[in-house]
C-alpha positions as CSV (number, residue, x, y, z in Angstrom):
1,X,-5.9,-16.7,31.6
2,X,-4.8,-13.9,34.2
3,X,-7.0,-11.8,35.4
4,X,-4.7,-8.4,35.6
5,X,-4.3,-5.8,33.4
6,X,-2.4,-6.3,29.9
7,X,-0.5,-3.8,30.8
8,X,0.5,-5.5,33.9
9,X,1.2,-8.4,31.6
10,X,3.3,-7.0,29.0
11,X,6.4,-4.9,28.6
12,X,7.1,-2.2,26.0
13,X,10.5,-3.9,24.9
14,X,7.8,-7.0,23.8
15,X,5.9,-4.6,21.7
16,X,8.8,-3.9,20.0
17,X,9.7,-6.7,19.7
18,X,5.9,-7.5,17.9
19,X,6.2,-5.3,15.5
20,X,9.8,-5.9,14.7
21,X,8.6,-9.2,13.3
22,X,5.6,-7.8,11.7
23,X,7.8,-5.8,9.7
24,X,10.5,-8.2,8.9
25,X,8.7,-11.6,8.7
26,X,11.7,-13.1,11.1
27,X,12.4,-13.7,14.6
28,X,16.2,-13.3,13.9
29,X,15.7,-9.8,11.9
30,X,13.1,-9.0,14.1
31,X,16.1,-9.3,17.2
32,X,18.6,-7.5,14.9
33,X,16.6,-4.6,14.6
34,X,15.3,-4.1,18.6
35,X,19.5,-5.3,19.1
36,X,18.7,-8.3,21.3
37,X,20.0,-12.0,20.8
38,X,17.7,-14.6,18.5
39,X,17.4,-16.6,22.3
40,X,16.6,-13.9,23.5
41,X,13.9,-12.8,21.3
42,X,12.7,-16.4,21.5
43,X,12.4,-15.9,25.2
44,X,10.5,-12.8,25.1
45,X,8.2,-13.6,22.5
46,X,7.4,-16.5,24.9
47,X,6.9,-14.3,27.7
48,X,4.7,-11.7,25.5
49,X,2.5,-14.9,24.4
50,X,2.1,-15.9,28.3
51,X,1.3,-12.6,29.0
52,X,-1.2,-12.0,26.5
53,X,-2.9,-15.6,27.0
54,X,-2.3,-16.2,22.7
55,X,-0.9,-17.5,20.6
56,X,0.6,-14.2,18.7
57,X,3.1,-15.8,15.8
58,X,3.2,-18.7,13.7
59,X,6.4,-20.0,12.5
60,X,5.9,-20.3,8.5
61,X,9.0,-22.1,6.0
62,X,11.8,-19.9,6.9
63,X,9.6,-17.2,8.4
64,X,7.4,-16.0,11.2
65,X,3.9,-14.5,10.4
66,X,1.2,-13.1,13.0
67,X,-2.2,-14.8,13.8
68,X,-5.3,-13.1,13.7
69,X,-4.6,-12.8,17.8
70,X,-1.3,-11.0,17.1
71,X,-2.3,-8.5,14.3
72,X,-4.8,-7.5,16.9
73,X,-2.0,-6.4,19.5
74,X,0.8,-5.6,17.0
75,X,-1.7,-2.8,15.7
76,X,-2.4,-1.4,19.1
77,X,1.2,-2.1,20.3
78,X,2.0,0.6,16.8
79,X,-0.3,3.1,18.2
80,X,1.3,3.1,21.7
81,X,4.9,2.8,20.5
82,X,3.7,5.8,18.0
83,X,2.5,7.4,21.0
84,X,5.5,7.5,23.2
85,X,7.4,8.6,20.2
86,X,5.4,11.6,19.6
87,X,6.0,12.3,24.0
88,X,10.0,11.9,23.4
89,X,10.1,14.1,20.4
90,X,7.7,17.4,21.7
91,X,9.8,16.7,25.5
92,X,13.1,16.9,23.3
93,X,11.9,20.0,21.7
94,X,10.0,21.8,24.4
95,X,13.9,21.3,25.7
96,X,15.3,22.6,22.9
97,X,13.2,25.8,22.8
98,X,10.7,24.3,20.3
99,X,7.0,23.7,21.0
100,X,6.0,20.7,19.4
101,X,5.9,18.5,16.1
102,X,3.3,17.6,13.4
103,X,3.3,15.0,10.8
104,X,0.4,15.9,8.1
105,X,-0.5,13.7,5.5
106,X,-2.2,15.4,2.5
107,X,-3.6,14.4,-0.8
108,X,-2.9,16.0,-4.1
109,X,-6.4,18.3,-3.6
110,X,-4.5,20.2,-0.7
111,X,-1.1,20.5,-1.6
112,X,-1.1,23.5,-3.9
113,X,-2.5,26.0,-1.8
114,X,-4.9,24.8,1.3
115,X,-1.5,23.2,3.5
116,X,1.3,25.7,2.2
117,X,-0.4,28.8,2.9
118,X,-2.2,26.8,6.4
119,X,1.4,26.4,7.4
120,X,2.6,29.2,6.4
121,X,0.6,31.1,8.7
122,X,1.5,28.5,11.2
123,X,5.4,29.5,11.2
124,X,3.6,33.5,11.6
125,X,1.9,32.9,14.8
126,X,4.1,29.3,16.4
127,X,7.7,29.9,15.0
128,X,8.4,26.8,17.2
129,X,6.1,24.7,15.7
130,X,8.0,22.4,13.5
131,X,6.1,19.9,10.7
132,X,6.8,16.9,8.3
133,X,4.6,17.0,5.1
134,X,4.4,13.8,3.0
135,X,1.6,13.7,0.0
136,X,0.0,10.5,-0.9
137,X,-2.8,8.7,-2.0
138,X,-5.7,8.2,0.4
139,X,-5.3,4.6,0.7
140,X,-1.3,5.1,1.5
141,X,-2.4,8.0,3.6
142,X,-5.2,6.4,5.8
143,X,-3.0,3.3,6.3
144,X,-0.3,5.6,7.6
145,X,-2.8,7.8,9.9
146,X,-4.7,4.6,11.5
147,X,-0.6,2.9,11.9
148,X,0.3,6.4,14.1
149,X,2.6,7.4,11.4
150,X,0.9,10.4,10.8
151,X,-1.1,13.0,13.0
152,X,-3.5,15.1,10.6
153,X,-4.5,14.0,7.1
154,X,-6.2,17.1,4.9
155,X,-7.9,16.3,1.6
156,X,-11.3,15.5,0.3
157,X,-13.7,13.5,2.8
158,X,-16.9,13.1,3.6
159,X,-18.1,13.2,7.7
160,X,-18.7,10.0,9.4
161,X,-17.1,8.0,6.4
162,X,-14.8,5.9,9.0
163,X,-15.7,5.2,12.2
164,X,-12.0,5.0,13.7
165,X,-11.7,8.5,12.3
166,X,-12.4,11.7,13.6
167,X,-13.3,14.4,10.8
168,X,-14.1,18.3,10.1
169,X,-15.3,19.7,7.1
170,X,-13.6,22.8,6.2
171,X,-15.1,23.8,3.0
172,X,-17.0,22.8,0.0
173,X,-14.9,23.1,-3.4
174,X,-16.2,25.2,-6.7
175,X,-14.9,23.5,-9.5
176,X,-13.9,25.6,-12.9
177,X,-11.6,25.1,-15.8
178,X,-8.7,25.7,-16.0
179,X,-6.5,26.6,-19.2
180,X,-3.1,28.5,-19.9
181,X,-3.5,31.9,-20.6
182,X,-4.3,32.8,-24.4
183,X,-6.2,29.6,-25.1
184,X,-8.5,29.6,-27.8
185,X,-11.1,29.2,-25.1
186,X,-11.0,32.7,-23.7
187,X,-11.7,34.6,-26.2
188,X,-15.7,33.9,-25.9
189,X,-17.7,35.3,-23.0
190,X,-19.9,32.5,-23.4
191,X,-19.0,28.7,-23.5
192,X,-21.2,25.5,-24.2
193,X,-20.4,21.3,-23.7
194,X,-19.6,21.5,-27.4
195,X,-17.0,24.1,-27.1
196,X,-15.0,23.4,-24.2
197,X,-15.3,19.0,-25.4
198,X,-14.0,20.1,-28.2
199,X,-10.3,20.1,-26.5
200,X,-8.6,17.5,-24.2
201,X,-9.0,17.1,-20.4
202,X,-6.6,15.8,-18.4
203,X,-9.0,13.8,-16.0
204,X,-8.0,12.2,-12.5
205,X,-7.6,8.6,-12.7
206,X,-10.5,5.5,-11.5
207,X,-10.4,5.0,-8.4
208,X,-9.8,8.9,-7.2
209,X,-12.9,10.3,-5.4
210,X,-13.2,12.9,-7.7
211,X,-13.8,10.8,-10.9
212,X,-17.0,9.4,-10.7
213,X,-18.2,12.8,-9.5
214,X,-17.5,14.2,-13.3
215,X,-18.2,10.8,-15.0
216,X,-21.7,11.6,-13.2
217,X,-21.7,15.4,-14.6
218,X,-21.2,14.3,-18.0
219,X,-24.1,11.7,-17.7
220,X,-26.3,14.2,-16.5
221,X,-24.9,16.8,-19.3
222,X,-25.8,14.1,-21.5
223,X,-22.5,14.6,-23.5
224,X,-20.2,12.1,-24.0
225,X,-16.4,12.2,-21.8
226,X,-13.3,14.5,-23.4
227,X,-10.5,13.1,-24.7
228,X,-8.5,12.3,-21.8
229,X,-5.1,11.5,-23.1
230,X,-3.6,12.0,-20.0
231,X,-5.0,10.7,-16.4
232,X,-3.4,12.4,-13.3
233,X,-4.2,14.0,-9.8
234,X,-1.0,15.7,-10.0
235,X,-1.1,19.8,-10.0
236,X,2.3,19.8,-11.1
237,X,1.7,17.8,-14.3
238,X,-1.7,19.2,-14.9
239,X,0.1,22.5,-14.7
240,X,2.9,21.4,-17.2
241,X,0.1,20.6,-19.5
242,X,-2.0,23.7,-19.8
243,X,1.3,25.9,-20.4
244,X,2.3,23.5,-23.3
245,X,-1.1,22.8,-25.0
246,X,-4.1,23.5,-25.0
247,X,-5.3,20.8,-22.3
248,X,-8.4,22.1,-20.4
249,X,-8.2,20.8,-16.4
250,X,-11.1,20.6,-14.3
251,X,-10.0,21.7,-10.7
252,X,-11.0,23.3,-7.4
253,X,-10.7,27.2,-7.7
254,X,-7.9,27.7,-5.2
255,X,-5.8,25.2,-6.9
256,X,-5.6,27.4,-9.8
257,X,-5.4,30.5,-7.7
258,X,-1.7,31.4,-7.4
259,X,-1.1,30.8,-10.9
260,X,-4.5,33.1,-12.0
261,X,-2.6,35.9,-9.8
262,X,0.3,35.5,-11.9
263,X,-1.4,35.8,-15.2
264,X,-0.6,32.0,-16.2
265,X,-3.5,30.2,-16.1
266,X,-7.2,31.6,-16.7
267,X,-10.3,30.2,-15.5
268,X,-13.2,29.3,-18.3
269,X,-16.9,31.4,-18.3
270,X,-18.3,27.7,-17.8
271,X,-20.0,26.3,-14.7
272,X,-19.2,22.7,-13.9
273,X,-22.6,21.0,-11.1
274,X,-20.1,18.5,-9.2
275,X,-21.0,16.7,-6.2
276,X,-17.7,15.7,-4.1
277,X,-16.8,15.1,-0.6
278,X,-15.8,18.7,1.3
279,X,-12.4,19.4,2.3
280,X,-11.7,18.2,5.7
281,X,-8.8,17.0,8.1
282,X,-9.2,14.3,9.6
283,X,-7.4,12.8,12.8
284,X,-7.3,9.2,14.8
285,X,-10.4,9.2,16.8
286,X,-8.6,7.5,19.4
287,X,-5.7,10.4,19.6
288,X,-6.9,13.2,20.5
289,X,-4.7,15.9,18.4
290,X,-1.2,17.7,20.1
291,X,-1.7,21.0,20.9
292,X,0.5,21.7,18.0
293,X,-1.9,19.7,15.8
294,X,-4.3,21.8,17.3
295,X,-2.7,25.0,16.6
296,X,-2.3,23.4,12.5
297,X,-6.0,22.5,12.4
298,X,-7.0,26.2,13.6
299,X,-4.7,27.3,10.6
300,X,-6.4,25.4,8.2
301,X,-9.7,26.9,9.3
302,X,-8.6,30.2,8.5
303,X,-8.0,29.6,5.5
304,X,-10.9,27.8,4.8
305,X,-13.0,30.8,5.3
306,X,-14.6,32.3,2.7
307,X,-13.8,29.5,0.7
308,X,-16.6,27.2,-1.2
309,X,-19.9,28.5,-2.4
């Protein structure tokens, strides 16, 4: 095996190339999209597994799948590639009169209020700052962060939790209920379990981080679970619900916040002891963040102030 550099070794064409056929499962779809010939491609792949010293693909029925070896580069190659893009799209709009670009990931905690208002801000004080927000779960989202798809990921997430990741805490949530304004419920200064159980919650789902949390709180309450006839992590539904029944929703204070302002929503006399992960962002430890990322991440710390207990 050669003793140079990789990068002496390898060409960026042949990255592409790599994860070309990750993605489509087929040397000749993996030419179509980089728009080279199936020889070609054949050559080059040759070439990238010379280069490398491994074997990178194994040919599979009709299809081509990675080895171990080449899921190993194709995941670094998506980082570089992902890198590069980032350089051509913040040269193209420094050119353009722009300052930079930021993809943010963010879960369903820190959609309603956290990100909106962090970026609104944002466009205040760096007009030329320009952003792509997608929401997803965390899974979808960390997949996407670790891939180089996106830059910053804000939602609930404890420090230290992944080692490839680089996290900060912004704040601790309060937790309240939440109910349209003119339930039953707030009418009485004072509420117990047996009141507010007495109604439906709409609960988030297994599997979300804040679930066990309040399956926990109600163990500890010794009081058995609501009626949950509905399971979501969605605001918007959540938010459909209280203004058409009488649905109580456990939530972080500043979701319910705009609509409190409005008179819509009111927030229940009733303390709820729930241990979650704090709000963070987190980045890819290996990336250190744009300074437009940068300028987004100062943002959010603004508006984390004051916030939590």
């Amino acid at each position: 095996m050669s003793t140079s550099p990789l990068h002496h070794r390898i060409s960026l064409s042949q990255l592409r190339l790599l994860v070309a056929l990750a993605e489509t499962g087929s040397l000749q779809r993996a030419a179509d999209a980089v728009h080279i010939s199936q020889p070609a491609a054949t050559k080059a792949l040759q070439q990238l597994e010379q280069g490398a010293g491994e074997m990178l693909v194994q040919r599979r029925g009709i299809g081509s799948v990675l080895t171990p070896q080449g899921e190993i580069l194709c995941r670094r190659a998506r980082l570089v590639l992902a890198e590069l893009q980032d350089a051509e799209r913040e040269l193209g709009l420094w050119h353009s009169g722009a300052a930079g670009h930021i993809t943010i990931g963010t879960l369903p905690v820190s959609t309603p209020h956290l990100v909106p208002i962090a970026l609104s801000q944002l466009l205040q004080v760096a007009p030329r700052i320009t952003t792509t927000v997608l929401e997803g779960n965390s899974e979808a989202m960390f997949k996407d962060l670790k891939a180089g798809g996106i830059d910053l990921l804000v939602g609930r997430f404890y420090p230290g939790q992944d080692e490839e990741l680089s996290t900060e805490a912004l704040y601790k949530s309060v937790f309240r209920l939440g109910v349209r304004t003119g339930h039953p419920l707030t009418s009485s200064p004072h509420l117990e379990w047996s009141d507010v159980l007495a109604y439906p919650w709409v609960l988030p789902p297994a599997g979300v981080r804040t679930r066990p949390a309040l399956d926990d709180m109600f163990r500890r309450a010794l009081v058995s679970p609501p009626k949950t006839p509905v399971e979501s992590t969605s605001y918007l539904v959540m938010r459909s619900l209280m203004f058409n029944s009488n649905i109580v929703c456990p939530m972080p204070i500043e979701v319910f916040q705009d609509d409190v302002k409005l008179g819509l929503t009111q927030l229940l006399p009733f303390e709820l002891d729930l241990t979650v992960p704090p709000i963070s962002v987190v980045w890819l430890g290996k990336r250190d963040p744009s300074p437009a990322a940068r300028a987004f991440i100062e943002q959010l710390r603004l508006v984390s102030r004051g916030k939590g207990p």
